[in-house]
C-alpha positions in Angstrom: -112.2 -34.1 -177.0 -115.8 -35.1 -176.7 -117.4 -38.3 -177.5 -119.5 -38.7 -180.7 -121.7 -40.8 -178.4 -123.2 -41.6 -175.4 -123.9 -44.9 -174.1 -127.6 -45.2 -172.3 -129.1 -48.5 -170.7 -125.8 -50.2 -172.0 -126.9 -49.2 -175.4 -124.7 -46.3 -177.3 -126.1 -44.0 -179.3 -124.5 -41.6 -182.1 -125.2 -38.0 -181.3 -127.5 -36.5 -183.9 -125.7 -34.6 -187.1 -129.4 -33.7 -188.5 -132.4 -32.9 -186.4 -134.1 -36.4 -185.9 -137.6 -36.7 -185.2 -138.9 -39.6 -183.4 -142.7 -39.8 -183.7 -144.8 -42.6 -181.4 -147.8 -42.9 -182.5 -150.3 -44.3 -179.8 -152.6 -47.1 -181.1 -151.1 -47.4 -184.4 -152.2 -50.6 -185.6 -150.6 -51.4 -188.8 -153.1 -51.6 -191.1 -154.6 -47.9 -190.6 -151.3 -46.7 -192.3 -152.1 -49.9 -195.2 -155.7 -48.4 -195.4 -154.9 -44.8 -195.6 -152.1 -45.5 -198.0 -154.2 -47.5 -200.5 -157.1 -45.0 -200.2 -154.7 -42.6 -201.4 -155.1 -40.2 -198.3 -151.3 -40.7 -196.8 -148.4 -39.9 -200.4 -145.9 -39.4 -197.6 -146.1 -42.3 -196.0 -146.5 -44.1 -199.0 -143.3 -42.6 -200.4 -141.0 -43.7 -197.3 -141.6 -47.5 -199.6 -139.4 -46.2 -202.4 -137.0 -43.2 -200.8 -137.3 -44.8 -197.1 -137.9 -48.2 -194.6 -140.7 -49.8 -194.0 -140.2 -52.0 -191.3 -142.8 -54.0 -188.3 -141.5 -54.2 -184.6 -142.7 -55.7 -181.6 -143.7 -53.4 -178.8 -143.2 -54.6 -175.1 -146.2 -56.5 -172.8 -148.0 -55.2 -171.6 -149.3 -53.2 -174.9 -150.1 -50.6 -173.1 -148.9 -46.6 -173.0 -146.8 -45.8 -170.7 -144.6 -48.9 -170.5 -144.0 -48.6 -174.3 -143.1 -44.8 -174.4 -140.4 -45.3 -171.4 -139.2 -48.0 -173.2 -138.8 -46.0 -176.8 -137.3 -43.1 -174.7 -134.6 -45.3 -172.5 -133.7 -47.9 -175.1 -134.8 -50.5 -172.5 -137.7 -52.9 -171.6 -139.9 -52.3 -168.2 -137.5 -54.5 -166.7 -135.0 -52.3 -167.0 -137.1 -49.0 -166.9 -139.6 -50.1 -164.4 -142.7 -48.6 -165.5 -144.6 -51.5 -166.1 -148.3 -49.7 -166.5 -150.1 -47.3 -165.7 -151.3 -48.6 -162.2 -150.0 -51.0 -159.6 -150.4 -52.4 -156.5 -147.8 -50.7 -154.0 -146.8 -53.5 -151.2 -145.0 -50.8 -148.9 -148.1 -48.5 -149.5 -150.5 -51.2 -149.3 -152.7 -49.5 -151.9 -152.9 -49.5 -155.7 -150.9 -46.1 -157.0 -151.1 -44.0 -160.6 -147.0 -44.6 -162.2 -146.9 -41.2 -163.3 -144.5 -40.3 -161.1 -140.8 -39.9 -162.3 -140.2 -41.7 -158.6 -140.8 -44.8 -160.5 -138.6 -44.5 -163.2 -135.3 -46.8 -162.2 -132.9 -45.5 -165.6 -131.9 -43.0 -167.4 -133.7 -42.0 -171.1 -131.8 -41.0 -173.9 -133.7 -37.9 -174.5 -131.6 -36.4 -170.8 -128.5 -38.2 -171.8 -128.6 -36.3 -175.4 -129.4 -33.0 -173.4 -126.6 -33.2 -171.4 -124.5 -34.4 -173.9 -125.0 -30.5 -174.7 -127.7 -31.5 -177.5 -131.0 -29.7 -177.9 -134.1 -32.4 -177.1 -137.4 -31.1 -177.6 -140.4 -33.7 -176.2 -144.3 -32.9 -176.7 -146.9 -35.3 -176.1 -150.0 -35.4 -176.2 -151.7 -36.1 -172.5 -149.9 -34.6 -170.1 -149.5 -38.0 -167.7 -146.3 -39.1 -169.8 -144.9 -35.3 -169.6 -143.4 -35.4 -166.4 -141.8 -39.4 -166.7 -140.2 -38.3 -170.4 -139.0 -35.1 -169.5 -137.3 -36.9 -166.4 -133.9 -34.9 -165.9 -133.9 -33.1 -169.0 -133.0 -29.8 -169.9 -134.5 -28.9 -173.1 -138.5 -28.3 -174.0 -141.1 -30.4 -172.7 -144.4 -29.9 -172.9 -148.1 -31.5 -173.5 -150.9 -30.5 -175.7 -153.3 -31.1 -173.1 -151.8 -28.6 -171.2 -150.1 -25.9 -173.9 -152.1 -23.2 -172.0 -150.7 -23.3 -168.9 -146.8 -23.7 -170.8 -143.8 -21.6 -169.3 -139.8 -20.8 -170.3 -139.4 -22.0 -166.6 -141.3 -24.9 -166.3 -140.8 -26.5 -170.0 -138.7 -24.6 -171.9 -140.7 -22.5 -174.1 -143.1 -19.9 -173.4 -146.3 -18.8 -175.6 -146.9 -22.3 -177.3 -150.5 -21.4 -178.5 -149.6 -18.4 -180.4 -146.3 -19.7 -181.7 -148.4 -23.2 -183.1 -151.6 -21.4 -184.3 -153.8 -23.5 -182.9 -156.5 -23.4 -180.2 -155.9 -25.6 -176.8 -157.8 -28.8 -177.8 -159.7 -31.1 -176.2 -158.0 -34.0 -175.0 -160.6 -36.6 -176.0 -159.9 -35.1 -179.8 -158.2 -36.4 -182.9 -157.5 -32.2 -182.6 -155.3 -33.1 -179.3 -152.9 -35.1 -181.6 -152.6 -32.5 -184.3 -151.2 -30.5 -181.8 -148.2 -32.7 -181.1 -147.8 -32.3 -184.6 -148.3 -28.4 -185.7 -146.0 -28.6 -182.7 -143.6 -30.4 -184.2 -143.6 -28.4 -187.1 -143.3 -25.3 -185.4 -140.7 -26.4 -183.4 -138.5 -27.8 -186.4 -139.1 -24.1 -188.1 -138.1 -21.7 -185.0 -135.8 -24.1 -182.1 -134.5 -27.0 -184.7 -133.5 -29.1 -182.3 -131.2 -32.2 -182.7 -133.6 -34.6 -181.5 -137.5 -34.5 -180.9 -139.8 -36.7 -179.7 -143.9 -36.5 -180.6 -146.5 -38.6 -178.5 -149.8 -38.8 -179.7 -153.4 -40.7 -178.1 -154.7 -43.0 -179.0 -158.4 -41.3 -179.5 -159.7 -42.0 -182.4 -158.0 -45.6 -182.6 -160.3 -46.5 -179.9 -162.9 -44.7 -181.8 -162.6 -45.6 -185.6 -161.5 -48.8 -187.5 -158.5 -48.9 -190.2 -160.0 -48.0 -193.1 -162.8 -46.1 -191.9 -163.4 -42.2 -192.8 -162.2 -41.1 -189.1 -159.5 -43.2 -189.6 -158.3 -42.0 -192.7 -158.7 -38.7 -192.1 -156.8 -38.7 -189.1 -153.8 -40.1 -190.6 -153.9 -37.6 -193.9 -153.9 -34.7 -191.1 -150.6 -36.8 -190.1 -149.0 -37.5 -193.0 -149.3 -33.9 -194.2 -147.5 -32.8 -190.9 -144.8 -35.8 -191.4 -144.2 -34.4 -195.1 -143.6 -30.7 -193.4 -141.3 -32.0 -191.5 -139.5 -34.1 -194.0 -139.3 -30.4 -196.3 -137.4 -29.3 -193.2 -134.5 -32.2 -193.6 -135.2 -34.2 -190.7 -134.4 -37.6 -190.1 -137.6 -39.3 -189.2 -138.3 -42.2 -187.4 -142.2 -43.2 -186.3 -143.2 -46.0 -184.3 -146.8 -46.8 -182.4 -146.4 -47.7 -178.4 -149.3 -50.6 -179.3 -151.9 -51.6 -181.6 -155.3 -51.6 -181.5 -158.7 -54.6 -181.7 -162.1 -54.5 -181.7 -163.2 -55.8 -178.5 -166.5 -57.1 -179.3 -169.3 -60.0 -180.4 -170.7 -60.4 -183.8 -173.3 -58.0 -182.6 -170.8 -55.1 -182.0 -171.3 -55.4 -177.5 -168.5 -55.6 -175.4 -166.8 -59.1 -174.8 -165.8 -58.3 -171.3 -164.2 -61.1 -168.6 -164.7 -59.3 -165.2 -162.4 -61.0 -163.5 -162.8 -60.1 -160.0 -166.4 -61.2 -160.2 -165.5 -64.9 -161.1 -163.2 -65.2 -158.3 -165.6 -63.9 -155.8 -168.5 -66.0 -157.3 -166.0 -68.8 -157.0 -163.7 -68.9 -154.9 -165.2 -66.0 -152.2 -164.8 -62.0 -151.5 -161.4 -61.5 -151.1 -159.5 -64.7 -152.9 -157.4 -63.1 -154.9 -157.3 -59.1 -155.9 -157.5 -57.9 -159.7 -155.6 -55.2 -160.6 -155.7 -53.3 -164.6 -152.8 -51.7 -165.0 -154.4 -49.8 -168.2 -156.4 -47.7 -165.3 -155.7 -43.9 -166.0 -157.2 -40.8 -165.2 -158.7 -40.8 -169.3 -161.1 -43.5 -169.4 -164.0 -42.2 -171.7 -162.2 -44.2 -174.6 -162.0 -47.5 -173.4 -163.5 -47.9 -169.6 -160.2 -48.9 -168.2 -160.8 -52.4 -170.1 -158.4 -53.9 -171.7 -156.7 -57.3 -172.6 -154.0 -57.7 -169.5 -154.6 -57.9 -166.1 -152.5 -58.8 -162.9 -153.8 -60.6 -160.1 -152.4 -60.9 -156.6 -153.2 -63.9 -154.4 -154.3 -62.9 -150.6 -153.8 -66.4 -149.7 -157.1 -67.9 -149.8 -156.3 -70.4 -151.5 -153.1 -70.1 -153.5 -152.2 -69.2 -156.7 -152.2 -72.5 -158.1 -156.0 -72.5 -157.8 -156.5 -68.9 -158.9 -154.0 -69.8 -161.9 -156.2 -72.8 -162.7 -159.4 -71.1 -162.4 -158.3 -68.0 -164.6 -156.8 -70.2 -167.5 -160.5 -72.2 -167.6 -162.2 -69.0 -168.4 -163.2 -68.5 -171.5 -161.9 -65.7 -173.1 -158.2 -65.8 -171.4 -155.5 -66.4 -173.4 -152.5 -66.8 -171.0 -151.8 -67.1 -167.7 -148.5 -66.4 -166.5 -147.2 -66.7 -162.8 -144.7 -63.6 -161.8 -142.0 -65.2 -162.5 -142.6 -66.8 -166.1 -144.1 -63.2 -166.7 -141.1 -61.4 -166.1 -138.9 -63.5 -168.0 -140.9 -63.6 -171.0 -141.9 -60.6 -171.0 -139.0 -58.3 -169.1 -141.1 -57.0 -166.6 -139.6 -55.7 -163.3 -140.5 -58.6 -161.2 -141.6 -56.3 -157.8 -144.4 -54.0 -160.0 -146.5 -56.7 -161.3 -149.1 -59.4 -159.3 -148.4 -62.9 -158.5 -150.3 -63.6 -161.7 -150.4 -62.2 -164.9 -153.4 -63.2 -167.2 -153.8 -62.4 -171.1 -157.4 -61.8 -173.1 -158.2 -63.5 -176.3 -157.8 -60.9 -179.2 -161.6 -60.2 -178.8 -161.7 -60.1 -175.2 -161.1 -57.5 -172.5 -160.4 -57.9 -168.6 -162.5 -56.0 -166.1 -162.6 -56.2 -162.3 -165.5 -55.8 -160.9 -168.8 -54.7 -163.4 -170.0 -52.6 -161.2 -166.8 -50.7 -161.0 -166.4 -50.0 -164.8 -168.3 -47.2 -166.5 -169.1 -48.1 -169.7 -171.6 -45.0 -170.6 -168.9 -43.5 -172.6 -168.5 -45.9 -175.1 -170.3 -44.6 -177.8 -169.2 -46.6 -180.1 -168.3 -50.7 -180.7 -165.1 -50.9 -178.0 -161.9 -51.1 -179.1 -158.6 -51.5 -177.1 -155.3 -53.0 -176.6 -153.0 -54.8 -173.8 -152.6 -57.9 -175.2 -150.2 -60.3 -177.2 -152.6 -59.2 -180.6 -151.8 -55.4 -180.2 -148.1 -56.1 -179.7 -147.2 -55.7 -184.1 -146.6 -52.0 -184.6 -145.2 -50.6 -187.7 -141.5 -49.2 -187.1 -141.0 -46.8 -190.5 -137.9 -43.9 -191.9 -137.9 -41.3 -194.0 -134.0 -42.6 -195.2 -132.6 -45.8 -195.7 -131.4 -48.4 -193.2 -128.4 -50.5 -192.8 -130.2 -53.0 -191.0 -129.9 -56.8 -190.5 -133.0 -58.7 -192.4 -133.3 -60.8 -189.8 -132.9 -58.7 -187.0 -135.8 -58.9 -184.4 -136.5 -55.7 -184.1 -138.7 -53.8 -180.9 -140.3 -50.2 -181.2 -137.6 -49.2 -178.7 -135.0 -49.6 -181.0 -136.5 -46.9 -182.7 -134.3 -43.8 -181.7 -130.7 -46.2 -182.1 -132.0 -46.9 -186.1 -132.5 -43.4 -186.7 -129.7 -42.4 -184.7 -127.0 -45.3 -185.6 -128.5 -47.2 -188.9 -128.8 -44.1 -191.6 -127.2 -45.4 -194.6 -124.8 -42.2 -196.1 
C-alpha cells in the first residue's frame, strides 16, 4: 500500500488531497501587502485575516533569490541545499561561476519527490535562471514567463503556453512578467489542476516602487485578483516572499554604496583580499548587482584578521562574519562562501569595485535586499493553521504548513 507521505531533507510531508498552491513572492516586503490592504486595493488578502493565517517568517541569509527559493522548494537551508547565491568563487575552477546550474544543487526538492510520488507538480517562475534548479528531476510542468515562447510538451511539459494564458510574452524587466506567473497559475488550476504548484515572481517593481506607492499598489491588486481566482478554484494557498526589500539611499534619495574592493586596495594594496556579490546575475538593470551582503576571500596579503578588522571599521557595515561563524549562524554550506562574510547597514549596499558597477539603469532612488533588514517576510493561507504560537517559523516551512498544518 502506498505511503500518504514522503519524507524530503528529513522533513515528511503529507501528499496533497486538494490542489495546493505555493506562491513566492520575490521582494515582498511586508508592508506592501499592509499598504495595499489599508488602501483598499488587496479584499483578498485582506480576507485571509478573518477566514485564513496571517503569519511573518524569517527567510534564510543571504536575502537574496536563489538561496531562498531552493530553500522553499527543498524544505532546507543552503547548508543543506547548497545554493548559497547567485555567484561564487569556484576554488577547483579558480574563477567566479553563475549557480544556475542544477550541478550545484546537493538535495532533493519536494516538488520531484511529490512527482514521483505519482503527484502532479506544476512550477512557473518568473525569470528563467531559477527554471532549470526548481524543475531539478521533476516530471511534471516547468516553465518561465520569460521564456513562455520558446515552451514545449518535451521540454516542460506543456505546449502552447501563450495561447492557453492569453497573454503576450512580457518583458522581463515588467510588473507584466509577474502577472504571467499568475494568469499562469490560473490557467493552469482551470485546464491541468495539479496537486501542487509553485509561482515565482521578480522582484521588479519592489526595486522600483515603495510600499504604499501607486506602482506598488497596483501591482499587488493585479495579485490579489489572481490569488482570489485561484481561491474560487478550491485551492489551498500558501504565499511566502524569498526576501524583503529597503531603500538604499541618503536623505537626498543617492545611492549609499560601500565599494568594498576599492577600500582594500586603497588600504591594504591590489590584490589583498578579493570581493565577491553573490547577488550578481545576468538581470542587473534593477539594482546594479548592489546589494547589502558580500563575501570576501583573503589571498594572503595579510590575513583575514586584518581584512576582518578593516571591513568592520567601515562605516556602513553591519557585520562581519568569518566562514565559520557565517555558516553556523546562518546555515550556509561552508565550501560556497569566502573566508569572510560582511553585512550592510539597512541603508547601505556593498559594491566591488565602482568602476565595475553600472549604475545608468537606476532610474529611480535604489532599492535592494541581502541583508539581516530584508530577512522579515510575510508567510500567509487562505485556511486555518494548527500551528504552535511560538513556533519560529522560516519561509521554507511554507509548503509543510500548507501541506501538514490545514486545520479540518
Amino acid at each position: 500500500m502506498n505511503s500518504p507521505h514522503i519524507t524530503v531533507n528529513g522533513r515528511t510531508y503529507r501528499l496533497p488531497g486538494t490542489p495546493t498552491v505555493i506562491v513566492c513572492v520575490d521582494g515582498c516586503e511586508q508592508d506592501y501587502i499592509t499598504q495595499a490592504v489599508q488602501a483598499g486595493r488587496a479584499p483578498f488578502l485582506e480576507s485571509l485575516l478573518e477566514r485564513g493565517s496571517v503569519l511573518c517568517a524569517d527567510c534564510v541569509m543571504p536575502s537574496f533569490t536563489n538561496p531562498n527559493n531552493l530553500s522553499i522548494v527543498t524544505g532546507a537551508p543552503p547548508s543543506v541545499h547548497g545554493i548559497c547565491g547567485n555567484f561564487f568563487f569556484d576554488a577547483a575552477l579558480d574563477a567566479e561561476v553563475l549557480m544556475n546550474d542544477p550541478k550545484y544543487l546537493r538535495a532533493p526538492t519536494i516538488l520531484a519527490a511529490l512527482a514521483g510520488a505519482g503527484r502532479k507538480v506544476a512550477v512557473v517562475t518568473a525569470k528563467d535562471k531559477l527554471r532549470a534548479l526548481l524543475g531539478h528531476g521533476l516530471a511534471g510542468i516547468c516553465f518561465s514567463a520569460e521564456k513562455a515562447d520558446e515552451v514545449s510538451l518535451a521540454g516542460n511539459g506543456i505546449a502552447d503556453v501563450l495561447p492557453k494564458v492569453g497573454l503576450p510574452l512580457p518583458s522581463v524587466y515588467s510588473a507584466e512578467l509577474s502577472e504571467f506567473v499568475f494568469a499562469s497559475g490560473v490557467m493552469l488550476l482551470e485546464t491541468e489542476r495539479p496537486d501542487l504548484m509553485y509561482l515565482s515572481t521578480t522582484d521588479y517593481v519592489q526595486h522600483k516602487f515603495a510600499p504604499g506607492t501607486e506602482g506598488a499598489n497596483a501591482f499587488y491588486a493585479m495579485m490579489d485578483r489572481y490569488l482570489a481566482r485561484m481561491d474560487e478554484q478550491g485551492a489551498v494557498i500558501g504565499l511566502t516572499a524569498d526576501h524583503g526589500m529597503n531603500a538604499k539611499t541618503d536623505a537626498l534619495g543617492r545611492p549609499n554604496i560601500l565599494f568594498l574592493q576599492d577600500v582594500l586596495d586603497a588600504q591594504l594594496g591590489e590584490g589583498a583580499g578579493r570581493v565577491l556579490l553573490p547577488i550578481t546575475d545576468p538581470y542587473v538593470v534593477h539594482h546594479g548587482a548592489l546589494g547589502s551582503y558580500a563575501t570576501v576571500y583573503d589571498t594572503g596579503t595579510h590575513g583575514v584578521a586584518r581584512l576582518a578588522a578593516l571591513l568592520a571599521s567601515l562605516d556602513g557595515v553591519e557585520r562581519v562574519l568569518t566562514r565559520q561563524q557565517a555558516a553556523s549562524e546562518f546555515e550556509l554550506p561552508p565550501d560556497r562562501i569566502g573566508d569572510l562574510v560582511v553585512l550592510g547597514h539597512r541603508l547601505t549596499v556593498l559594491g566591488t569595485s565602482e568602476s565595475r558597477h553600472d549604475l545608468t539603469g537606476l532610474t529611480v532612488p535604489l532599492r535592494s535586499h541581502g541583508g539581516l533588514s530584508e530577512q522579515r517576510v510575510p508567510l500567509l493561507f487562505n485556511r486555518k493553521l494548527r500551528v504552535d504560537p511560538s513556533a519560529k517559523l522560516r519561509n521554507f516551512d511554507v509548503i509543510a504548513l500548507a501541506l501538514n498544518s490545514v486545520a479540518a
